[in-house]
C-alpha positions as CSV (number, residue, x, y, z in Angstrom):
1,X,-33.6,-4.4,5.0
2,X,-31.1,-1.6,5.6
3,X,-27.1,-2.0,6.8
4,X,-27.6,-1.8,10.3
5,X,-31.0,-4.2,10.2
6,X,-28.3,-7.0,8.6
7,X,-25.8,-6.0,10.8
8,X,-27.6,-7.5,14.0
9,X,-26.9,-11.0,12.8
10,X,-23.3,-10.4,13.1
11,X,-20.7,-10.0,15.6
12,X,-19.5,-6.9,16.8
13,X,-16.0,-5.8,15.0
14,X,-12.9,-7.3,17.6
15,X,-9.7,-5.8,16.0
16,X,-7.5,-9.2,16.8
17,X,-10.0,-11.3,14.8
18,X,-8.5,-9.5,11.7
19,X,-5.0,-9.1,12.9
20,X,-5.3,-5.9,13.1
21,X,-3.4,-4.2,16.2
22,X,-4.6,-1.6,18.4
23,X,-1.3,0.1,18.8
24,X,-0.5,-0.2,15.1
25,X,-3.2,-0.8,13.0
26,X,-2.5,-2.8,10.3
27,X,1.0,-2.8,10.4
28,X,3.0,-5.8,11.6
29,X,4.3,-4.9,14.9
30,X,8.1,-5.7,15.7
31,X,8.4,-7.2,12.1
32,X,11.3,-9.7,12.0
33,X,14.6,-9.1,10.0
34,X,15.8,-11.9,9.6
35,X,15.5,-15.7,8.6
36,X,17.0,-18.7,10.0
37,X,20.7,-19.6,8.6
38,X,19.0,-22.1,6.0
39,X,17.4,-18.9,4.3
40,X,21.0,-16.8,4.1
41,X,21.3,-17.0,0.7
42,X,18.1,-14.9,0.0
43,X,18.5,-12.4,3.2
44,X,22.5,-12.1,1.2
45,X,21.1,-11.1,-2.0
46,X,18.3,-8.7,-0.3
47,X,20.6,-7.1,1.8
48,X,22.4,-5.8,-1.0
49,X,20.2,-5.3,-3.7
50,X,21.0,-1.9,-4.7
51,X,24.3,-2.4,-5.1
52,X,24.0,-5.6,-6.9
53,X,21.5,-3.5,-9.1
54,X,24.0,-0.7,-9.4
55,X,26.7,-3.1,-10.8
56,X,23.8,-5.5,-13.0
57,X,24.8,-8.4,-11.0
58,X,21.3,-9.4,-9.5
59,X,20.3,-11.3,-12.2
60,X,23.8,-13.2,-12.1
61,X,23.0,-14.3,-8.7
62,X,19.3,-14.8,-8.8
63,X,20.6,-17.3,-12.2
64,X,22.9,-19.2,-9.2
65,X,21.1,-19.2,-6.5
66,X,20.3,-22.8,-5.1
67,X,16.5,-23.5,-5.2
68,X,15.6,-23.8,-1.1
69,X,12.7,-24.9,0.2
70,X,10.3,-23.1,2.3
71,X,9.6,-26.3,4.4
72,X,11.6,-24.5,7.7
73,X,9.6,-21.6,7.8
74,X,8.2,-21.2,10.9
75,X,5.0,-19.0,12.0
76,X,3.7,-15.5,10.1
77,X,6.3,-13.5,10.6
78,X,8.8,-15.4,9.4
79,X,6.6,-16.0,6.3
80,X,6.2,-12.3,6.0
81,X,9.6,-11.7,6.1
82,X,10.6,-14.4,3.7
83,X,7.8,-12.8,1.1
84,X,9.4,-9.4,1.3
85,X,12.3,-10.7,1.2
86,X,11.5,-12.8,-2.3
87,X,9.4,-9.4,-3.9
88,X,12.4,-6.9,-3.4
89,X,14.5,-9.2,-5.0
90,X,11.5,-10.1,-8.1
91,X,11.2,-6.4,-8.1
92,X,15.0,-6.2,-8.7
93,X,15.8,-9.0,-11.0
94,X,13.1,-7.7,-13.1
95,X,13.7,-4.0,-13.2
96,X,17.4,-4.2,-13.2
97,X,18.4,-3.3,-16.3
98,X,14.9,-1.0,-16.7
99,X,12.3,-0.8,-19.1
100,X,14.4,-1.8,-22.4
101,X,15.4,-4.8,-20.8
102,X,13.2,-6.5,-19.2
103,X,13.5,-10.0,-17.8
104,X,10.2,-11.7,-18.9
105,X,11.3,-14.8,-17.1
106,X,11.4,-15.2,-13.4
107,X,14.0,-18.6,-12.8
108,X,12.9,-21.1,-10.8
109,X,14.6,-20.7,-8.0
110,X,13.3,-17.5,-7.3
111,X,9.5,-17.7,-8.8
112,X,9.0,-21.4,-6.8
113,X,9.7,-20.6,-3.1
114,X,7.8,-17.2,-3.9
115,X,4.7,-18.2,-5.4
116,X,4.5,-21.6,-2.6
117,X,4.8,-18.7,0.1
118,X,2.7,-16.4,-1.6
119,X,-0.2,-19.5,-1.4
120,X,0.7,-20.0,2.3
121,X,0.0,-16.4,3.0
122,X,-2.0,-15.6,0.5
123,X,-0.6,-12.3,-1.1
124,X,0.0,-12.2,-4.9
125,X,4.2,-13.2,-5.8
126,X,5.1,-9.2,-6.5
127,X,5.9,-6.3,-4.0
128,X,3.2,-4.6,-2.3
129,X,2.2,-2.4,0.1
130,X,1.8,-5.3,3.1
131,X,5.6,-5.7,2.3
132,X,7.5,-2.5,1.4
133,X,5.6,-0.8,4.1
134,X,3.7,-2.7,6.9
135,X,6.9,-5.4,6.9
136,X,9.3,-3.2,6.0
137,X,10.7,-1.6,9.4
138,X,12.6,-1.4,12.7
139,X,13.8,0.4,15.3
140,X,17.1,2.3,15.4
141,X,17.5,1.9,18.9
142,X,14.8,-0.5,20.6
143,X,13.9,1.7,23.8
144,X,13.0,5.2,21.5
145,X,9.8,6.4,20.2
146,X,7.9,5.5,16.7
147,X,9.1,8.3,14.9
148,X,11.1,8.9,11.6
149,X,14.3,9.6,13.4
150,X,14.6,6.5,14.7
151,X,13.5,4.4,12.0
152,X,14.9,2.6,9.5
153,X,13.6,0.0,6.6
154,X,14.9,-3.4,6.4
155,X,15.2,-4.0,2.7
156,X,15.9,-1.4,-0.1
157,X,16.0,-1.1,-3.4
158,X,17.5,2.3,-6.0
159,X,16.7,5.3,-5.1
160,X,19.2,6.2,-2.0
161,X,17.4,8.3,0.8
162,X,14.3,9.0,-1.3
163,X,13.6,5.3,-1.3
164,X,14.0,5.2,2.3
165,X,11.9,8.3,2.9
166,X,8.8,7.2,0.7
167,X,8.9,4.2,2.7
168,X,8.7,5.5,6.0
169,X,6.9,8.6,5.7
170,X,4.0,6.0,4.2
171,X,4.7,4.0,7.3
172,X,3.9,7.0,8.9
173,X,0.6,7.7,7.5
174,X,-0.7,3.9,8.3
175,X,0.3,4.3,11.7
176,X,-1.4,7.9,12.4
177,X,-4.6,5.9,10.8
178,X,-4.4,3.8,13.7
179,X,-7.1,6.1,16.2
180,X,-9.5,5.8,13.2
181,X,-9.2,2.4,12.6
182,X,-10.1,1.9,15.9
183,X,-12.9,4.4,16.3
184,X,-14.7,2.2,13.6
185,X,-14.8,-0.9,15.8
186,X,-16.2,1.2,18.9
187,X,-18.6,3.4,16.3
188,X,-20.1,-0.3,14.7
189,X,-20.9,-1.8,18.2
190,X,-22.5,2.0,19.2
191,X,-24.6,1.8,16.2
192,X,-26.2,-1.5,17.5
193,X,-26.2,-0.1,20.9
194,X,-27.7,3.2,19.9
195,X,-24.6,4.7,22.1
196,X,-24.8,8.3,20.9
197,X,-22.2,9.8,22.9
198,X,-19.5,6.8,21.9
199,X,-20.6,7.1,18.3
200,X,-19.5,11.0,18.8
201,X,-16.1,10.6,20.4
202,X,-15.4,7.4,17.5
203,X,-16.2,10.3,14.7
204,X,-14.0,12.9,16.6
205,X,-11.3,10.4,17.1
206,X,-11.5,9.4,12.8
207,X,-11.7,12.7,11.9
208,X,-8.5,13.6,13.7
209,X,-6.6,10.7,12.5
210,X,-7.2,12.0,9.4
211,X,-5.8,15.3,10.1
212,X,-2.6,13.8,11.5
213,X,-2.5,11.4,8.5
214,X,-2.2,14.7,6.2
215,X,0.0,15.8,8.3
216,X,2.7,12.6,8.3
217,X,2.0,12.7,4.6
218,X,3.2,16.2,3.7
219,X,6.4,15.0,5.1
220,X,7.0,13.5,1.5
221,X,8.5,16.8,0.1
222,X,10.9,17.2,2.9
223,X,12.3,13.1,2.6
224,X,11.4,12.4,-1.2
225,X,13.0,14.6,-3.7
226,X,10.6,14.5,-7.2
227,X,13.0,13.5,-9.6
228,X,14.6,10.4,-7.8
229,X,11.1,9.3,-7.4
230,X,9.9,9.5,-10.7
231,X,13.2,8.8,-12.6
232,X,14.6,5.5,-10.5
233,X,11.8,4.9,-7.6
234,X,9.1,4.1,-9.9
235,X,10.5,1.7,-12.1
236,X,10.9,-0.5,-9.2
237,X,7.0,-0.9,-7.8
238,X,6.2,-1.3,-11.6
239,X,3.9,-4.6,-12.4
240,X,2.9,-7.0,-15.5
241,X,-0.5,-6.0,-15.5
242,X,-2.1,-3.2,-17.5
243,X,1.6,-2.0,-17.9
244,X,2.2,-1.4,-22.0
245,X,6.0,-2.3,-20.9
246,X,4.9,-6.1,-20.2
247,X,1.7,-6.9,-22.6
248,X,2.3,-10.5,-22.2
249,X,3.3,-10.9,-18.5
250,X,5.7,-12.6,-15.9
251,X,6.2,-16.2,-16.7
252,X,7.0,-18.2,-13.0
253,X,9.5,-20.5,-14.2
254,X,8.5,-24.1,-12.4
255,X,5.1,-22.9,-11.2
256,X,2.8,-21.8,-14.2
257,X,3.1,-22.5,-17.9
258,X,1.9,-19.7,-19.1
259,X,2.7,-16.1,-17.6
260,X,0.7,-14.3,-15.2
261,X,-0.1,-10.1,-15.1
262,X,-0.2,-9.0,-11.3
263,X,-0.4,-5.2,-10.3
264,X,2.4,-3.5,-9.0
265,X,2.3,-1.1,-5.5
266,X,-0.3,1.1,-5.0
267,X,-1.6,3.1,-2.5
268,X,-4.7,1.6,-3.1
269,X,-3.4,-2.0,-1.5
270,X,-3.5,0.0,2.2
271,X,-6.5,-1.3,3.9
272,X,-6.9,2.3,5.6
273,X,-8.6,4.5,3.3
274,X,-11.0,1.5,1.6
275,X,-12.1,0.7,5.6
276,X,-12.9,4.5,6.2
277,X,-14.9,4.2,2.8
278,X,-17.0,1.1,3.9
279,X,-17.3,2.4,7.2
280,X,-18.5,5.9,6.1
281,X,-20.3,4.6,3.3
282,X,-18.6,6.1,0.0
283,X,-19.6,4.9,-3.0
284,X,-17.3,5.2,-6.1
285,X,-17.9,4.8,-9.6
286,X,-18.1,1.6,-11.4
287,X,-14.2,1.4,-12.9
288,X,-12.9,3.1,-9.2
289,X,-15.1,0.6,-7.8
290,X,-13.6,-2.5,-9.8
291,X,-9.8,-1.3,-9.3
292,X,-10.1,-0.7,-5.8
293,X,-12.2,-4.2,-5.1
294,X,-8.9,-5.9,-7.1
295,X,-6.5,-4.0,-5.2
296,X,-8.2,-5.8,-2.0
297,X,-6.6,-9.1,-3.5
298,X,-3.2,-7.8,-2.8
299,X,-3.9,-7.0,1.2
300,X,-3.4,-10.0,3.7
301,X,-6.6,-11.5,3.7
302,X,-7.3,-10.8,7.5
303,X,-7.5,-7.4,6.5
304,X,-9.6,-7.8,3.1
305,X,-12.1,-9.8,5.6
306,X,-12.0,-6.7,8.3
307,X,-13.5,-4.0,5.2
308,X,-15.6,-6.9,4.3
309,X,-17.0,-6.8,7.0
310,X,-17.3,-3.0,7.9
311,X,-19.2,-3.2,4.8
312,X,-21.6,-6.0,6.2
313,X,-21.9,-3.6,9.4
314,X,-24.0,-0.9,10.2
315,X,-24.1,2.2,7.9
316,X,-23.0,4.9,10.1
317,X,-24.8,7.8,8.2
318,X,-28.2,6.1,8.0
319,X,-28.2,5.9,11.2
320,X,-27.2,9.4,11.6
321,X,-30.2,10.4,9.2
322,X,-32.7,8.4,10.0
323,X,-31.7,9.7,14.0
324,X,-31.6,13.0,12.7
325,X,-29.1,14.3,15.0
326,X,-27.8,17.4,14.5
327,X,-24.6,17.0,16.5
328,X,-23.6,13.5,14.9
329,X,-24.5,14.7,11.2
330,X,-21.5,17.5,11.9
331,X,-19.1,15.4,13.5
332,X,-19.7,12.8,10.4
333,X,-19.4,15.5,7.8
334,X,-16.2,16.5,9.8
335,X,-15.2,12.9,9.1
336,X,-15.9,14.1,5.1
337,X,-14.4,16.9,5.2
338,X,-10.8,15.7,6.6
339,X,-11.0,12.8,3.8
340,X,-11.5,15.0,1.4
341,X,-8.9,17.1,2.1
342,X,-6.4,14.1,2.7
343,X,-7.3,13.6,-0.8
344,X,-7.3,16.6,-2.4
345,X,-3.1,16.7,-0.6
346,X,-2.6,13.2,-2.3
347,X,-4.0,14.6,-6.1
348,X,-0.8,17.6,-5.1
349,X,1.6,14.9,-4.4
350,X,0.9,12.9,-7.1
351,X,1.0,16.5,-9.1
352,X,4.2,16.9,-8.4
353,X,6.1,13.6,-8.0
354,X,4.4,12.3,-11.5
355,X,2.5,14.7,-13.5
356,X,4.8,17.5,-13.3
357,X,8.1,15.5,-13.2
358,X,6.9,13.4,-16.1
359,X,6.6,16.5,-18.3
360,X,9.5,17.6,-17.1
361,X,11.3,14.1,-18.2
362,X,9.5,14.8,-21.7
363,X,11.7,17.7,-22.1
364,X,14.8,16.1,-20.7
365,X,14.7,13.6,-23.2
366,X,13.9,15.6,-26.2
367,X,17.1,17.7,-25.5
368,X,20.5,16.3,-26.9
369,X,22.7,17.2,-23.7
370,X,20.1,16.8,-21.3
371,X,21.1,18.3,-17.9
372,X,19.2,15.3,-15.8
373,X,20.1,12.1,-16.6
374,X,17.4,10.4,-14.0
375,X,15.0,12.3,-16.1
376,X,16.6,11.5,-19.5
377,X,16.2,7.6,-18.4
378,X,13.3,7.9,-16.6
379,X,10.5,5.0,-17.8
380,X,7.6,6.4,-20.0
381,X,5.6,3.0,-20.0
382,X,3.5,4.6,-16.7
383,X,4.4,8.2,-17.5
384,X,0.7,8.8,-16.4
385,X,-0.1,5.5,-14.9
386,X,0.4,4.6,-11.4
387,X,2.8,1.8,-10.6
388,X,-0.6,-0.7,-9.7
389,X,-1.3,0.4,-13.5
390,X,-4.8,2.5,-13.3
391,X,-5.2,5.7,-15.0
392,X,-3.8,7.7,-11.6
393,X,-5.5,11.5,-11.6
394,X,-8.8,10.3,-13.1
395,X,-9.1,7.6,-10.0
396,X,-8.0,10.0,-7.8
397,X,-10.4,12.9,-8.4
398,X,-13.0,10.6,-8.8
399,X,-12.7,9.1,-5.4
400,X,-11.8,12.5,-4.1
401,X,-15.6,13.6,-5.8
402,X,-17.5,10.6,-4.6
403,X,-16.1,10.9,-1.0
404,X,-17.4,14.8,-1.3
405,X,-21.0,12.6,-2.7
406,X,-21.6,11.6,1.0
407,X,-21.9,15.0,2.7
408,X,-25.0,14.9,4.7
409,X,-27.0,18.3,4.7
410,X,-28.1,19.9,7.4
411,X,-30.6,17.8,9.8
């Protein structure tokens, strides 16, 4: 029994099921910023993280802070918030003195309200994606457009304007996704339907988001600058799992008696790109395959169940072959080519923010009067890691060659 045989049991795809919106994907529209006045000593310390970084005070504060309960938190967003909220600060107390001294102890007052929160919601009690990016905005001014200029994040950590740029121009990206997250619902009830014509226009539509999610991300140069990134940004979306800086993990002081190794951000936590896959049907190699299955463990789980279930759906390109028509086969290889070359720009960024800047960091530190000191005390625990802690070009190029896998030849 093929994809689309089993897919006839099930429902077609309705985007709200999975709280996933039709204006913005599978970010959280009109995120709150912030909590009730019972929560105001959390919101104090996250609003000035950086600075209390800066001056190695965080961890001073964290020590004091009273331990609140998360009994008056009302409805998802405030959750949301309030997890955010908890992770920059983790992130912070953790990283704030960098990778030579480490806190391997998360206090109680912190790690409790987190990790019930994190159970409520159920996202792991670290930073990722779902927070720094899909939470993490607002408007400038209410009554303007989504676009960078009138953006701003809610929570920050080191890193000045480049922090703030790598946020938003990611934001960016997830929200030009949006057409082709939507095409996917329309293409999966066409399949059933045999709708040729609506399978067409969902391809066209994916395949164009694609374009214009290349083109938000090439807006990195212009808002991140290189060294920042690698030097201070880093550091920050670092976890306690596969990360030689942290072999024996977090401990959760009050909540776990032993410590616990969580990945840190990845772009591998955005639902996007692993709902394209299921939906176009790429096929990565076993130990892609594993990281990017554990990675869905660190997405809301509405959205882990929406790829689930593209997966469980109809396979678009059997369809297409088994049809045989021409018309479709280009428009899906159209759909191949774009990822591919969305890929191929995320192996240059990832060339240049981390390979390059990493050798260049090498140099920096060999030299006695280094002229960078970012890159003299930049971390070398993930010097070719990425910050969710897999081994970052070999995934890359692998899922860039397995996506190229799927090309279908010429009906």
């Amino acid at each position: 029994m093929n994809r689309e045989e089993k897919a006839r049991g099930i429902n077609y795809i309705n985007l709200e099921e999975f709280h996933v919106s039709k204006e913005w994907g599978f970010v959280l529209p009109d995120p709150l910023s912030d909590l009730p006045k019972f929560y105001q000593p959390w919101m104090d310390i996250a609003n000035n993280l950086t600075h209390l970084i800066e001056h190695h005070q965080l961890r001073c504060e964290v020590n004091n802070m009273q331990l609140l309960s998360t009994g008056f938190l009302i409805g998802h967003k405030q959750l949301r918030l309030a997890h955010m909220a908890l992770s920059f600060i983790t992130m912070g107390y953790v990283w704030q003195e960098g990778e030579y001294n480490i806190a391997k102890v998360l206090p109680k007052s912190l790690a409790v309200p987190f990790c019930e929160i994190s159970k409520i919601i159920g996202l792991p009690p670290i930073l990722v994606h779902a927070d720094c990016v899909l939470t993490n905005w607002k408007k400038k001014d209410p009554k303007k457009e989504m676009e960078l200029g009138n953006l701003d994040i809610i929570f920050t950590l080191p890193g000045g304007d480049s922090m703030k740029g790598f946020f938003l121009v990611t934001l960016e990206v997830e929200l030009a996704a949006v057409q082709g997250i939507k095409a996917i619902s329309i293409a999966t009830e066409a399949i059933l339907n045999r709708d040729d014509d609506s399978i067409k226009t969902a391809l066209q539509d994916m395949a164009e988001s694609m374009r214009k999610m290349n083109n938000s991300l090439k807006k990195m140069d212009e808002h991140v600058d290189p060294v920042t990134f690698y030097g201070i940004i880093r550091l920050f979306f670092s976890g306690w799992m596969d990360n030689p800086a942290f072999p024996e993990g977090l401990l959760y002081e009050g909540v776990w008696d032993k410590p616990r190794h969580f990945s840190g951000g990845s772009a591998a936590q955005s639902s996007t790109l692993q709902s394209f896959d299921e939906f176009l049907g790429i096929c990565h190699n076993k130990e892609s395959a594993e990281f990017l299955h554990r990675m869905r463990d660190y997405m809301p789980p509405s959205h882990k169940a929406f790829i689930q279930t593209i997966t469980a759906g109809p396979s678009v390109r059997e369809y297409i072959v088994f049809s045989r028509n021409p018309v479709l086969c280009e428009l899906y290889n159209d759909c191949i080519a774009a990822l591919v070359v969305l890929r191929n720009y995320h192996i240059t960024v990832v060339t240049r923010y981390i390979i390059i800047t990493s050798a260049k960091a090498k140099v920096e530190k060999a030299k006695q009067n280094s002229s960078s000191q970012i890159l003299q005390n930049a971390p070398s625990a993930l010097e070719r890691r990425g910050t969710g802690g897999s081994g970052i070009m070999c995934l890359l190029k692998d899922v860039r060659d397995a996506t190229k896998k799927v090309m279908i030849e010429k009906i």
